[in-house]
NUBA-845005 format. One record per residue (C-alpha): x negated, y negated, z negated; residue in three letters; residue number from 1. Coordinates in steps of 0.2 Angstrom, whole numbers, m for minus. Example, Ala and Ser with C-alpha at 12.3 -4.5 7.8 and 13.67 -1.06 7.14 Angstrom:
residues 2
       u       v       w   res     n
     m62      22     m39   Ala     1
     m68       5     m36   Ser     2
***
This chain:
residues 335
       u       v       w   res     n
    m402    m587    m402   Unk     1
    m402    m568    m408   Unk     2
    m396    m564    m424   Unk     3
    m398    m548    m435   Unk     4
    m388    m544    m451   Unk     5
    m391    m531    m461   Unk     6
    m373    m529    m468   Unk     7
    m378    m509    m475   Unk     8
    m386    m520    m487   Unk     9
    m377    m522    m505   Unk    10
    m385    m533    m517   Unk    11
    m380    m540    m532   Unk    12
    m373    m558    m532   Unk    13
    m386    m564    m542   Unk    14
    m399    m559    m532   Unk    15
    m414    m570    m529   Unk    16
    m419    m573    m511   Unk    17
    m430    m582    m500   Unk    18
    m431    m589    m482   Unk    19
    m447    m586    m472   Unk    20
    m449    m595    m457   Unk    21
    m462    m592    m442   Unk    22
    m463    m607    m431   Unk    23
    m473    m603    m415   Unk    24
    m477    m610    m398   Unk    25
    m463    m602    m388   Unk    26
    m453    m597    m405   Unk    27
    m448    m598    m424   Unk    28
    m444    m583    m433   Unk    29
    m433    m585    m446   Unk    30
    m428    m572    m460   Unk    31
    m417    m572    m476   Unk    32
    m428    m559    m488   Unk    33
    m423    m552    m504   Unk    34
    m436    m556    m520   Unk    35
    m442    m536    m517   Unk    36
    m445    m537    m499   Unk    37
    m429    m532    m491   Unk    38
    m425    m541    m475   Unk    39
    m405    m547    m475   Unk    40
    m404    m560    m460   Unk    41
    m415    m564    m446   Unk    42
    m412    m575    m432   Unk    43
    m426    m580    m417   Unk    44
    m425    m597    m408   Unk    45
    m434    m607    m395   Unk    46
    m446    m619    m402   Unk    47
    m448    m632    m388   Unk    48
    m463    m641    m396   Unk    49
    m462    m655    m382   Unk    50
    m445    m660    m391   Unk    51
    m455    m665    m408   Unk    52
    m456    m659    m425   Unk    53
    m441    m664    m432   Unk    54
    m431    m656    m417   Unk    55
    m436    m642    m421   Unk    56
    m434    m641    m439   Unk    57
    m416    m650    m438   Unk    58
    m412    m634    m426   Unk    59
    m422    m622    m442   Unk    60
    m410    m631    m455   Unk    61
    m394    m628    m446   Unk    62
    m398    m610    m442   Unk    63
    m403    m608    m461   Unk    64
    m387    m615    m466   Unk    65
    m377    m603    m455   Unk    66
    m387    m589    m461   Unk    67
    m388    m594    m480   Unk    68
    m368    m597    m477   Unk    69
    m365    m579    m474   Unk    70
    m375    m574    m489   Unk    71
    m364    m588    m501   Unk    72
    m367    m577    m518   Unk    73
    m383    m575    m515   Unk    74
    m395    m589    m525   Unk    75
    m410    m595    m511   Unk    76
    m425    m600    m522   Unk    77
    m436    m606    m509   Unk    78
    m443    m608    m490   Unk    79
    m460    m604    m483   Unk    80
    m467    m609    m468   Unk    81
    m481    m602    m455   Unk    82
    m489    m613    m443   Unk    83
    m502    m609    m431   Unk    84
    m518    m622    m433   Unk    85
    m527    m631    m446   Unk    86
    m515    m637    m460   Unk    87
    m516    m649    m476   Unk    88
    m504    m637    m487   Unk    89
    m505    m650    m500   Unk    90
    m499    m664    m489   Unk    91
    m485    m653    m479   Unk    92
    m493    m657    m461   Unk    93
    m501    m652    m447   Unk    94
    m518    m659    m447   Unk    95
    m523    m648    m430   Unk    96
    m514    m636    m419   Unk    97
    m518    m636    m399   Unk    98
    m502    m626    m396   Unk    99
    m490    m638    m404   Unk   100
    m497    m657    m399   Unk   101
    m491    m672    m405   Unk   102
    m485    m662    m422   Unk   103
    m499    m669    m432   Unk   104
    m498    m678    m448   Unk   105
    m477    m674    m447   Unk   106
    m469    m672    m466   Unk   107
    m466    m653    m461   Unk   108
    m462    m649    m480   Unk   109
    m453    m667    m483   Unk   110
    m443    m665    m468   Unk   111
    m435    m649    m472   Unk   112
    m433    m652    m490   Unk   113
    m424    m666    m489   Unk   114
    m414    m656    m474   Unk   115
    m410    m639    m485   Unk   116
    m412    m647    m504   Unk   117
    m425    m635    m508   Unk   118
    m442    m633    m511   Unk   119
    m454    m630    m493   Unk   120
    m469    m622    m494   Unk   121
    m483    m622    m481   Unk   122
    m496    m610    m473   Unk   123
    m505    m607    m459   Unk   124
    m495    m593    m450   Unk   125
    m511    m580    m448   Unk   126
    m514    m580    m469   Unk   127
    m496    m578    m470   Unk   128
    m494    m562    m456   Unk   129
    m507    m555    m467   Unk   130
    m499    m558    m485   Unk   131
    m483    m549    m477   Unk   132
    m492    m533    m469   Unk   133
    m500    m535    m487   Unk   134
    m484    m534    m495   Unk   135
    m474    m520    m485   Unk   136
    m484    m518    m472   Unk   137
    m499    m507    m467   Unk   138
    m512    m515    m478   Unk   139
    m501    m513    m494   Unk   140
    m511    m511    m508   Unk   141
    m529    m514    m499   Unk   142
    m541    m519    m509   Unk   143
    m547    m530    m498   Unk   144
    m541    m534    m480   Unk   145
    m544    m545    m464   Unk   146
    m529    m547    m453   Unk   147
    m530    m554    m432   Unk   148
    m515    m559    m424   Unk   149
    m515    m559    m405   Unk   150
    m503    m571    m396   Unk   151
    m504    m587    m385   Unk   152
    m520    m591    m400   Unk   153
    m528    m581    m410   Unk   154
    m529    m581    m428   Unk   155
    m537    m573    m444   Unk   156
    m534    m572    m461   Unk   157
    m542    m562    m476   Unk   158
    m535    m555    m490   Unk   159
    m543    m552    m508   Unk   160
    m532    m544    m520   Unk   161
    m518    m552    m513   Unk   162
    m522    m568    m512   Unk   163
    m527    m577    m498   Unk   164
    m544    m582    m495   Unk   165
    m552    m599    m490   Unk   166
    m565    m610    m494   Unk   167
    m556    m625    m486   Unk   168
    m536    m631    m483   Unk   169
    m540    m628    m465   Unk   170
    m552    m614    m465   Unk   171
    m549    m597    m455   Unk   172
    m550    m603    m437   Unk   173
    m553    m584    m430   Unk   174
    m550    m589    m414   Unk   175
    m562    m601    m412   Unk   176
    m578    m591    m418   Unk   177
    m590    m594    m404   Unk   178
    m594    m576    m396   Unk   179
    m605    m583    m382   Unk   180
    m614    m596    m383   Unk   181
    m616    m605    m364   Unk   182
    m598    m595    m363   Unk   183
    m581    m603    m355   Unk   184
    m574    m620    m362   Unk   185
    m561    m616    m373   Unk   186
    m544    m627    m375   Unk   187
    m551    m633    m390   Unk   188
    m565    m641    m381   Unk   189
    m580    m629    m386   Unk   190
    m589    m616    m377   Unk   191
    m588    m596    m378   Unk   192
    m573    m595    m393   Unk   193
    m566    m580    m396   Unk   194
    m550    m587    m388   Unk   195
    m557    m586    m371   Unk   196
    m558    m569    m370   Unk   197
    m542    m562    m379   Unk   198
    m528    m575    m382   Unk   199
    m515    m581    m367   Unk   200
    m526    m592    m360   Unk   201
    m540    m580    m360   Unk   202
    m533    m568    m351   Unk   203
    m527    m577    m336   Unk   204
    m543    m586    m334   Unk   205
    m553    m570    m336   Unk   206
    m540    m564    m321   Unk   207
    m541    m580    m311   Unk   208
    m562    m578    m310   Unk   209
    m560    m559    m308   Unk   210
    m545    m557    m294   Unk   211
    m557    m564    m279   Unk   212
    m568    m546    m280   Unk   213
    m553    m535    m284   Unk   214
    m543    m539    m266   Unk   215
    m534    m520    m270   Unk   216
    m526    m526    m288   Unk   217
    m509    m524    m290   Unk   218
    m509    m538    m298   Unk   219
    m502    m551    m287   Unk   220
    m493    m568    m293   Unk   221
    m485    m577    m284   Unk   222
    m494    m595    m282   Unk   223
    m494    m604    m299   Unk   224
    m486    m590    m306   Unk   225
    m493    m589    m325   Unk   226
    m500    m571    m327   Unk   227
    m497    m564    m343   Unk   228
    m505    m553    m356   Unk   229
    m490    m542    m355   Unk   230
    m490    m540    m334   Unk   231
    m509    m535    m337   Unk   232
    m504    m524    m350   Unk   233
    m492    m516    m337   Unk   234
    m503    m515    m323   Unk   235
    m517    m509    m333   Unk   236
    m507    m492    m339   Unk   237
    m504    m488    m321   Unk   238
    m523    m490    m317   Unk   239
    m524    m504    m311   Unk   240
    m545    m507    m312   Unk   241
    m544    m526    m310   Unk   242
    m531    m526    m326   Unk   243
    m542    m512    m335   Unk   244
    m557    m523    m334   Unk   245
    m551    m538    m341   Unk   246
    m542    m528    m357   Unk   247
    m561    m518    m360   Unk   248
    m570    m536    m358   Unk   249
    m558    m544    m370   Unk   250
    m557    m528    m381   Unk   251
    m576    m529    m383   Unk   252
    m576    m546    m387   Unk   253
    m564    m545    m401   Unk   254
    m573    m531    m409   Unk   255
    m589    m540    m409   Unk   256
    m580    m554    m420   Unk   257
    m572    m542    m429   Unk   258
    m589    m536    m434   Unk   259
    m596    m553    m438   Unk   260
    m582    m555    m451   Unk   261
    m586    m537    m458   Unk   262
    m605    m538    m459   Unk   263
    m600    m556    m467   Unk   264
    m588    m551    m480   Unk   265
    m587    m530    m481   Unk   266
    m571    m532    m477   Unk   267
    m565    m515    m476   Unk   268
    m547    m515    m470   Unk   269
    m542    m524    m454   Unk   270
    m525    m526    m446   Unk   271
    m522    m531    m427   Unk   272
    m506    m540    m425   Unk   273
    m497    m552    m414   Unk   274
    m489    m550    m398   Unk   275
    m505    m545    m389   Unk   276
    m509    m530    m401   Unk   277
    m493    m520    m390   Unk   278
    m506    m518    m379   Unk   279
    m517    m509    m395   Unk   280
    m518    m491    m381   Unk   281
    m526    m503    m370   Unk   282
    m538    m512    m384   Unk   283
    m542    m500    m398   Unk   284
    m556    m490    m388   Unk   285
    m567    m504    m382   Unk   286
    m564    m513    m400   Unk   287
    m569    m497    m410   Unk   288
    m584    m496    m398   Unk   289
    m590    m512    m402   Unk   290
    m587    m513    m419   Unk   291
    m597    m496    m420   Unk   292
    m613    m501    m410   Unk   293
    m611    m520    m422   Unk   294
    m608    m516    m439   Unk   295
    m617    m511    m451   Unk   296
    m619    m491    m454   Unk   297
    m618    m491    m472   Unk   298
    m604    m504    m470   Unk   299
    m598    m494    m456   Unk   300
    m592    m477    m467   Unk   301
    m578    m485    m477   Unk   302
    m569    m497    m463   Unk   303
    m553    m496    m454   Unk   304
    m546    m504    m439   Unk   305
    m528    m501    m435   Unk   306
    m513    m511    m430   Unk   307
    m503    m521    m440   Unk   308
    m485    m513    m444   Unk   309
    m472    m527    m447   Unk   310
    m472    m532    m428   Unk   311
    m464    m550    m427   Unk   312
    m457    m549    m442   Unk   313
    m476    m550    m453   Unk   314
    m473    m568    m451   Unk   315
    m458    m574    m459   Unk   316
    m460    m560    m471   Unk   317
    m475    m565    m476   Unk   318
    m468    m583    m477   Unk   319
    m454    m577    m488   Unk   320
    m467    m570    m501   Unk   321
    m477    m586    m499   Unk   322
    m461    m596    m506   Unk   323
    m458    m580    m519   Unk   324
    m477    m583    m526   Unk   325
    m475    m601    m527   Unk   326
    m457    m603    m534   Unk   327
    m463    m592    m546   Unk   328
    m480    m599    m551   Unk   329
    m470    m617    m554   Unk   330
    m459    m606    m564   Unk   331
    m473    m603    m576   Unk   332
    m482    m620    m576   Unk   333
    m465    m628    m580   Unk   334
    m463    m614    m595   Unk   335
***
């Protein structure tokens, strides 16, 4: 587990915070964050989603605690929680996520209120990377605003005034946009998503279809070795061709969906984020060129792709804001 304080930090004892929490495949994020956006704990531990949901959020309420007990004299209002998937925010659940199976239909929100005695609020982790980078990130004050995130799945949100923007509970399934029709299967079971290209699993199969004609790689696994986004990355800088291929073919694959959501919406700020977006060096060119030769010229003139600015911490800050927002909303309705 790693721990950051801020002790430089000196807030009055009444102050108002929030807990954000950014449960992933491989990690949840956790931060204590003031009602104005300053960051006073964080912590990082392992997920292990083959232990179950209630596992994990037993391990979320006794790292809370700990943290929450270091802050005694300050009054916690609230806890949001990201999620990669499809979620019923209503209900509290997971209703799909391929990255933490057997999850579904769990009392996320019931579990862990009953755990911390406070109230839980639910998101899908994407909408809620984009809510903080809307908050104190690079799209602050945007009009409007489209944010990807980039890790072992892909997601999307978009952003309109503030607010975040969906048709349905369990819209916003970036990843999953189809890019080529008679494309790869996807681990959702489709054909040509988005995912195949650009996500963990699409790199390493784009490698593992590629390495046969590129015997003077560099990149070399050993035998069942998983081959990351972030050793591609590496080789890819040093000029490997093999490596540099695969980040232009997935860089031109997210730019075409980035420019079906913008000919879609006119969406004019986008934000690239998640752990694949360190590689942005590697990405930006062949994104920019596709979203150039796909988008709309007179759509064209006013957009902006750039990468996201909060790193990992977009997430829980985004899931702090979330329990602000809401906190304060049941404020009003109770008034």
């Amino acid at each position: 587990m790693i721990r950051k304080t801020d002790s430089s930090l000196s807030l009055p004892f009444s102050m108002k915070i929030f807990a954000g929490i950014d449960i992933g495949g491989t990690t949840m994020n956790i931060g204590l964050v003031s009602e104005d956006g300053q960051v006073l704990d964080e912590t990082v531990v392992p997920t292990c989603p083959e232990k179950g949901p209630e596992d994990a959020l037993n391990r979320i309420a006794e790292s809370l605690k700990q943290m929450l007990a270091a802050h005694r004299k300050k009054d916690c209002r609230g806890i949001g929680i990201g999620i990669p998937g499809l979620i019923d925010t209503d209900k509290g659940c997971i209703l799909e996520a391929s990255n933490l199976p057997g999850w579904e239909s769990f009392s996320i929100i019931g579990h862990l209120s009953a755990k911390m005695n406070m109230p839980v609020f639910i998101e899908n982790d994407a909408n809620l990377a984009a809510l903080g980078e809307y908050w104190l990130g690079a799209g602050h004050g945007a009009d409007n605003l489209f944010m990807v995130t980039l890790g072992s799945g892909i997601g999307g949100a978009i952003l309109a005034g503030g607010k975040i923007l969906k048709m349905h509970p369990s819209a916003g399934e970036f990843g999953h946009m189809i890019i080529e029709r008679s494309g790869a299967t996807c681990t959702c079971g489709r054909r040509g998503c988005l995912e195949t290209y650009i996500s963990k699993h699409g790199f390493e199969r784009m490698f593992r279809e590629k390495q046969s004609g590129y015997p003077m790689s560099s990149v070399k696994p050993a035998e069942n070795e998983p081959v990351s986004p972030q050793l591609l990355a590496e080789h890819a800088s040093h000029g490997d061709i093999l490596a540099n291929l695969i980040f232009l073919e997935a860089g031109e694959a997210l730019g075409i969906a980035i420019s079906n959501v913008i000919n879609l919406t006119g969406v004019t700020c986008i934000l690239v984020g998640g752990g694949i977006a360190n590689a942005w060096d590697l990405l930006q060119e062949p994104v920019m060129r596709s979203v150039e030769r796909n988008v709309f010229k007179s759509i064209l003139s006013g957009v902006s792709v750039c990468k996201a600015a909060l790193g990992e911490k977009a997430g829980f800050m985004g899931a702090a804001r979330l329990a602000v927002d809401s906190v304060s909303k049941h404020a009003r309705e109770v008034l």
